[in-house]
N, C-alpha and C positions, 0 to 999 in steps of 0.2 A: 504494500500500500504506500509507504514511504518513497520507493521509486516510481509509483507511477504519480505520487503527488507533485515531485518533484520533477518527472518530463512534465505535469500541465505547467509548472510554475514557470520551467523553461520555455516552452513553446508559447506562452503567453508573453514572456519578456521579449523574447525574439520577434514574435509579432509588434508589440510596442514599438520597440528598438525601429525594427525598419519604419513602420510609419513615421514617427518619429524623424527619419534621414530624407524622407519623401517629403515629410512638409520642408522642414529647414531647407532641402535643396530648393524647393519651390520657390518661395521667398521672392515677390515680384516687387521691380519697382514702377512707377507707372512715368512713361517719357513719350511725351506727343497724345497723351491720352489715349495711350494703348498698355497696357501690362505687357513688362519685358518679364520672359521664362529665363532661368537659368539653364531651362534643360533643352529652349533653339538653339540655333548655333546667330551668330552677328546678325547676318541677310536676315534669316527666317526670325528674328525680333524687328529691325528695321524698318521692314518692310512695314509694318503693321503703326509705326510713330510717323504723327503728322508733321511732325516736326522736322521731320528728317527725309521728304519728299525728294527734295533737292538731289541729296547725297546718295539716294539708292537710286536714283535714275543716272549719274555723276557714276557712280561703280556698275551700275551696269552697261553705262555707254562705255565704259575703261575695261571691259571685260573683265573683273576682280569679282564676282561673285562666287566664282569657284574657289578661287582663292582666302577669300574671309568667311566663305562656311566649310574650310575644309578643317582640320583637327588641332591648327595651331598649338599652342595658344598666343592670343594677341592681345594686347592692350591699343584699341583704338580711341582716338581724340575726336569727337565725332563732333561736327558743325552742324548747326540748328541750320534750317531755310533760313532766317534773319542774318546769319553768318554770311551767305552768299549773297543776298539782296546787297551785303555791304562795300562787294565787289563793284567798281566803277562797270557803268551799263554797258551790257553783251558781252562782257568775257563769259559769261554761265553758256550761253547759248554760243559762243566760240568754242568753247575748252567742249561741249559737247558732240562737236561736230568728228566725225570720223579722221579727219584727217588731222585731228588735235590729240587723236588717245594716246599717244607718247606722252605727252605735257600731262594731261588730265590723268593720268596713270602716277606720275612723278608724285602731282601734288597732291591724291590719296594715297598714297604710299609713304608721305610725309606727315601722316596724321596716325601712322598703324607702327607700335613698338612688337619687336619681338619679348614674346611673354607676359603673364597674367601680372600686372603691378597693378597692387589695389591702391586705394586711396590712402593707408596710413604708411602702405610702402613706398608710395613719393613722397610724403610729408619727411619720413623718418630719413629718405637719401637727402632732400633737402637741409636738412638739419645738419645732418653728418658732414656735408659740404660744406659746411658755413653759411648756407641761405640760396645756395645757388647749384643746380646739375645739370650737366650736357645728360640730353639722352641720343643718343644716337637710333635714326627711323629707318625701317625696314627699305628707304629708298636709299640710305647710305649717307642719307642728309642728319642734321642736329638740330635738337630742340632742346630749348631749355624752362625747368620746371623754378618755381618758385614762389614765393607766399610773401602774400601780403595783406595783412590784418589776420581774417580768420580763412581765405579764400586763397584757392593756389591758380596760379597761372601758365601758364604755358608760352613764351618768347619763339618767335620764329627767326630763320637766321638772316630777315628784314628788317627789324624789329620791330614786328608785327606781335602785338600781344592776345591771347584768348585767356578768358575765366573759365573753370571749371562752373558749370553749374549745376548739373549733378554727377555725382562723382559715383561709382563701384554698381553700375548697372551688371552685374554677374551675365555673362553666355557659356554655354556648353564649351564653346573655343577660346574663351578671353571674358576681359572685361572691358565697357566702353564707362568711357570719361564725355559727358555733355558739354561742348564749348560751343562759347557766343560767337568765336572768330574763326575765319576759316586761316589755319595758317600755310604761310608762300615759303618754299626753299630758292635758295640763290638761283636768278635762271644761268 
């Protein structure tokens, strides 16, 4: 009797346990007025934020859709539509045009770090730096993180500045970081 109380008490914990790991993975944040999963991959949350209209037609004119839902992981810096409005008029509808996707490839490729850096793991390299860190972008280009007041920033090698505005959106491949600024690598 003592063993078989003891496999229910088991299998009961075990049940817990994993639900348990099912909600915690769940854990949605909501960005464009859609709930991001941690369990899509980049694209397959994207797609679904108003916010981010811009950028996922921007990566699928760049042919990178394969490429940010594939297994990474990636930390992307992802620019709101207001980001790009803030581009002087038509470069959005130039940098989309077919025979721009070299350029339009570069400068999302300047927004995607290799691997999963959460929000307290830029703060904490920030710090360790003295207030300031290159990160270097999956285009070979550099950015730089850094904080000011209670809000981290991101420097482009223009010095083009974005804010973080929500920060540790979780995807199955990465995590995205929400910014106001779309940033430029040296052309």
């Amino acid at each position: 009797m003592k063993i078989l109380n003891f496999l229910k008490v088991t299998v009961l914990a075990a049940a817990l346990f994993t639900s348990y790991s099912i909600t915690a993975q769940e854990k949605t944040k909501m960005v464009g007025g859609a709930e991001m999963y941690p369990s899509k991959n980049i694209v397959q949350n994207a797609v679904n934020s108003k916010d981010h209209t811009t950028l996922v037609a921007a990566v699928k004119a760049a042919d990178l859709v394969d490429v940010l839902s594939s297994k990474g992981p990636f930390t992307v810096f992802a620019p709101v539509n207001k980001a790009f409005d803030k581009l002087p008029e038509g470069v959005v509808e130039s940098l989309l045009k077919p025979e721009n996707k070299m350029k339009l490839q570069a400068i999302l490729k300047y927004h995607v770090v290799a691997g999963k850096w959460s929000a307290n793991e830029l703060v904490k390299m920030i710090k360790d730096k003295g207030g300031k860190v290159a990160i270097e972008t999956v285009s070979g280009g550099k950015i730089t993180a850094w904080i000011k007041g209670k809000n981290v920033y991101i420097s482009d090698a223009n010095g083009g500045k974005a804010k973080v505005t929500i920060a540790d959106v979780n995807q199955s491949n990465g995590v995205i970081h929400v910014i106001n600024s779309v940033l430029l690598p040296k052309s």
